[in-house]
ZADO-1210 file (C-alpha; in nm, 4 decimals, padded with zeros to 6 digits):
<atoms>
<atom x="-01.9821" y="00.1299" z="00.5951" code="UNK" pos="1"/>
<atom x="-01.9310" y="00.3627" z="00.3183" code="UNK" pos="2"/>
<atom x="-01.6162" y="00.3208" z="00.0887" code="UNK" pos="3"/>
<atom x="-01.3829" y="00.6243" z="00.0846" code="UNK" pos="4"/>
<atom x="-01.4076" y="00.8414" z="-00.2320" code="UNK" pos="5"/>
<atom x="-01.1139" y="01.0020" z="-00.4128" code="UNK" pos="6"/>
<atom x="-01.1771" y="01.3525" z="-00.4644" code="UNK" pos="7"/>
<atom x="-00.9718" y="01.5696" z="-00.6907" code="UNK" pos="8"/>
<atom x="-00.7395" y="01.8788" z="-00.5771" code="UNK" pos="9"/>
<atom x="-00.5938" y="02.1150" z="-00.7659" code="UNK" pos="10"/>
<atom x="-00.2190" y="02.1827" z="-00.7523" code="UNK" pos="11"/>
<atom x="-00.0394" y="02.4934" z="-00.9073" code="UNK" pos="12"/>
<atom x="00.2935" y="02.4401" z="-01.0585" code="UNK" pos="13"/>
<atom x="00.4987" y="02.6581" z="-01.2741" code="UNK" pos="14"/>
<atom x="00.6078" y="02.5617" z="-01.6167" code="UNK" pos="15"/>
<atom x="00.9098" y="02.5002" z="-01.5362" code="UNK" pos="16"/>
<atom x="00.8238" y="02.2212" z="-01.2352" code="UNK" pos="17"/>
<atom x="00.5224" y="02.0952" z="-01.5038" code="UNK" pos="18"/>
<atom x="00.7892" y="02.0444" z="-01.7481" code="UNK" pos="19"/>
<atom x="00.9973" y="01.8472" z="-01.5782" code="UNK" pos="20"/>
<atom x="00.7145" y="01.6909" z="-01.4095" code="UNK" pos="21"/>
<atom x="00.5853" y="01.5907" z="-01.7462" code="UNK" pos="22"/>
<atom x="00.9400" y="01.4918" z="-01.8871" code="UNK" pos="23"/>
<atom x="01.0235" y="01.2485" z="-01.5250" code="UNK" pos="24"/>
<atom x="00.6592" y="01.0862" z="-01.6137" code="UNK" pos="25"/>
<atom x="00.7187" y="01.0739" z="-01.9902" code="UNK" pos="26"/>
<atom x="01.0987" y="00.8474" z="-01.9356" code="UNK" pos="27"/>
<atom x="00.9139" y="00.6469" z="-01.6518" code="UNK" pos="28"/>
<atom x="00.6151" y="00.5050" z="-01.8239" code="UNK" pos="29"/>
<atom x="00.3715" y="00.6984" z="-01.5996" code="UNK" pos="30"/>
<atom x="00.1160" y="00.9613" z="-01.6260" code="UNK" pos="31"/>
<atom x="00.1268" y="01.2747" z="-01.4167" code="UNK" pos="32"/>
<atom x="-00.1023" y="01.2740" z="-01.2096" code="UNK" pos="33"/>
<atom x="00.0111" y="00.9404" z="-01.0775" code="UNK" pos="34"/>
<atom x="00.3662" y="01.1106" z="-01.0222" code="UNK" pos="35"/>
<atom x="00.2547" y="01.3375" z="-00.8343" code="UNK" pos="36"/>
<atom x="-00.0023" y="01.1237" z="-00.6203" code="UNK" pos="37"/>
<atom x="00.3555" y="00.9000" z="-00.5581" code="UNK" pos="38"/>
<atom x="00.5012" y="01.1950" z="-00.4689" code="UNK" pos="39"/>
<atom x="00.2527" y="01.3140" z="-00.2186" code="UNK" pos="40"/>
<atom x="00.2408" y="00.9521" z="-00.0469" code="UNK" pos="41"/>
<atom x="00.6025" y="00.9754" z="-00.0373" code="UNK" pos="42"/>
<atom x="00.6331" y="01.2888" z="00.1295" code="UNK" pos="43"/>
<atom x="00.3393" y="01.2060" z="00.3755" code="UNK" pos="44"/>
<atom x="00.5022" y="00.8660" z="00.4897" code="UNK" pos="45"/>
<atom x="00.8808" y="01.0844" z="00.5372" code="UNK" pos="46"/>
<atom x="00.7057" y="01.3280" z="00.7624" code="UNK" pos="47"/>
<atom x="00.4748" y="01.1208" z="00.9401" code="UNK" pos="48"/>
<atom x="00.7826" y="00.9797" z="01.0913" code="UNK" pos="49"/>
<atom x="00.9416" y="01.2986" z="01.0917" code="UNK" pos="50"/>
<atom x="00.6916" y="01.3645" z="01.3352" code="UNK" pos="51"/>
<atom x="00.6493" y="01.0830" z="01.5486" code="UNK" pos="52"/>
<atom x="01.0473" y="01.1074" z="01.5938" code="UNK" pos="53"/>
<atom x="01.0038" y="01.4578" z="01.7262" code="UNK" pos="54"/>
<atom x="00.7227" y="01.3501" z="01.9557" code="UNK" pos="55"/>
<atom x="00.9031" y="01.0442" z="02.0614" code="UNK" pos="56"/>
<atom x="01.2240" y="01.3079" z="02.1363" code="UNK" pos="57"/>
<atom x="01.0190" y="01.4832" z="02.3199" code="UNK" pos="58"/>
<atom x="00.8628" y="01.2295" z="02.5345" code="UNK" pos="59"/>
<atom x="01.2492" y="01.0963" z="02.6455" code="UNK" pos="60"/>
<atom x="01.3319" y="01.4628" z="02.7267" code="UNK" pos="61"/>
<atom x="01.0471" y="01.4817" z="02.9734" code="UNK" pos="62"/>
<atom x="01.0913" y="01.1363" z="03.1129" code="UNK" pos="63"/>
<atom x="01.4758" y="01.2526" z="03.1515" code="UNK" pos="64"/>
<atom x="01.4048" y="01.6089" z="03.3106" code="UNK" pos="65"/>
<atom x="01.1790" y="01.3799" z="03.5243" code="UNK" pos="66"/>
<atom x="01.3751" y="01.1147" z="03.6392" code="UNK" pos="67"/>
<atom x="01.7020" y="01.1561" z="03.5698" code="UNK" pos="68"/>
<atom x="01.7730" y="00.8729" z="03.4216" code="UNK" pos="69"/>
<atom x="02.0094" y="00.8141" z="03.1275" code="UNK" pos="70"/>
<atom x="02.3115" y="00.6062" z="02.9666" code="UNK" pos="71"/>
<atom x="02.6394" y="00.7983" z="02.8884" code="UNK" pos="72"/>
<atom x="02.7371" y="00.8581" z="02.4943" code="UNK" pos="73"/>
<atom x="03.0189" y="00.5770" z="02.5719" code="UNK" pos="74"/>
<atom x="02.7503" y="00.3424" z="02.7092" code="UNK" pos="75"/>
<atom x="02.5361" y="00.3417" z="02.4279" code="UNK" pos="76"/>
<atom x="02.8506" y="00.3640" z="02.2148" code="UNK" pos="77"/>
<atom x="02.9840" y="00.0374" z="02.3248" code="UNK" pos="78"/>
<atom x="02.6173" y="-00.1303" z="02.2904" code="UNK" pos="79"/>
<atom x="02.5848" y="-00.0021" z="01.9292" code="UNK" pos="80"/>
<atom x="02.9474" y="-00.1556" z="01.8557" code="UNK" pos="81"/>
<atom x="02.8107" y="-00.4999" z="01.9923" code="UNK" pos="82"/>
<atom x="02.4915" y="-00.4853" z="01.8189" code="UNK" pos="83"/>
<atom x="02.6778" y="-00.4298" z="01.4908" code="UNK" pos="84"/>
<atom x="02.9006" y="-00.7040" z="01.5579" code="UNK" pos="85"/>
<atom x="02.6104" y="-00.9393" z="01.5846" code="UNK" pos="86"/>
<atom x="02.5797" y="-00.9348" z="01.9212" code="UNK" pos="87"/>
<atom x="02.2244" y="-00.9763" z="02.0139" code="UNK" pos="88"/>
<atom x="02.3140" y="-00.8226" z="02.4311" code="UNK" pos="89"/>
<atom x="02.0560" y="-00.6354" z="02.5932" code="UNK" pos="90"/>
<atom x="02.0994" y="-00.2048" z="02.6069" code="UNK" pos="91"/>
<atom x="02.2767" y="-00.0925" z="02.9281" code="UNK" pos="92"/>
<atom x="02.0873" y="00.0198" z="03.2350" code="UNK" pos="93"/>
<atom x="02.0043" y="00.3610" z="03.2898" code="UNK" pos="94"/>
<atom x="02.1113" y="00.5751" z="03.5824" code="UNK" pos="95"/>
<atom x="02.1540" y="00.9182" z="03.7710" code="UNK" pos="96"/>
</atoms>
């Protein structure tokens, strides 16, 4: 099995967003590029789970237009309030 290999990409910014790109590096001790390699991991890892969210959203939706199943807002209310107590109870049961 092969190792992956970085390759390089080219970005585009506008002075202004270099400058300040440059500056934020400059006051943290770090070079550009690895800014901006942060930056992108960062944004990946936010809407990665951005995503799987909206696909898990989705998912209950259709299991809900399918079944009919659900807990009231109060229900899961109450359960939250528990939980944040430190009460370790199990979630309420879903029904019609």
């Amino acid at each position: 099995m092969t190792a992956a290999v970085a390759r390089p990409m080219s970005v585009k910014l506008d002075p202004d967003t270099r400058a300040r790109l440059e500056h934020l590096a400059e006051s943290r001790r770090r070079t550009p590029h690895w800014m901006l390699r942060e930056a992108v991991a960062q944004y990946l890892e936010r809407e990665e789970k951005r995503e799987s969210f909206r696909h898990d959203t989705l998912k209950a939706w259709e299991e809900y237009r399918t079944t009919g199943l659900h807990v009231t807002a109060d229900e899961a209310d109450a359960w939250l309030a528990q939980l944040a107590e430190g009460n370790d109870i199990e979630p309420p049961e879903c029904h019609v």
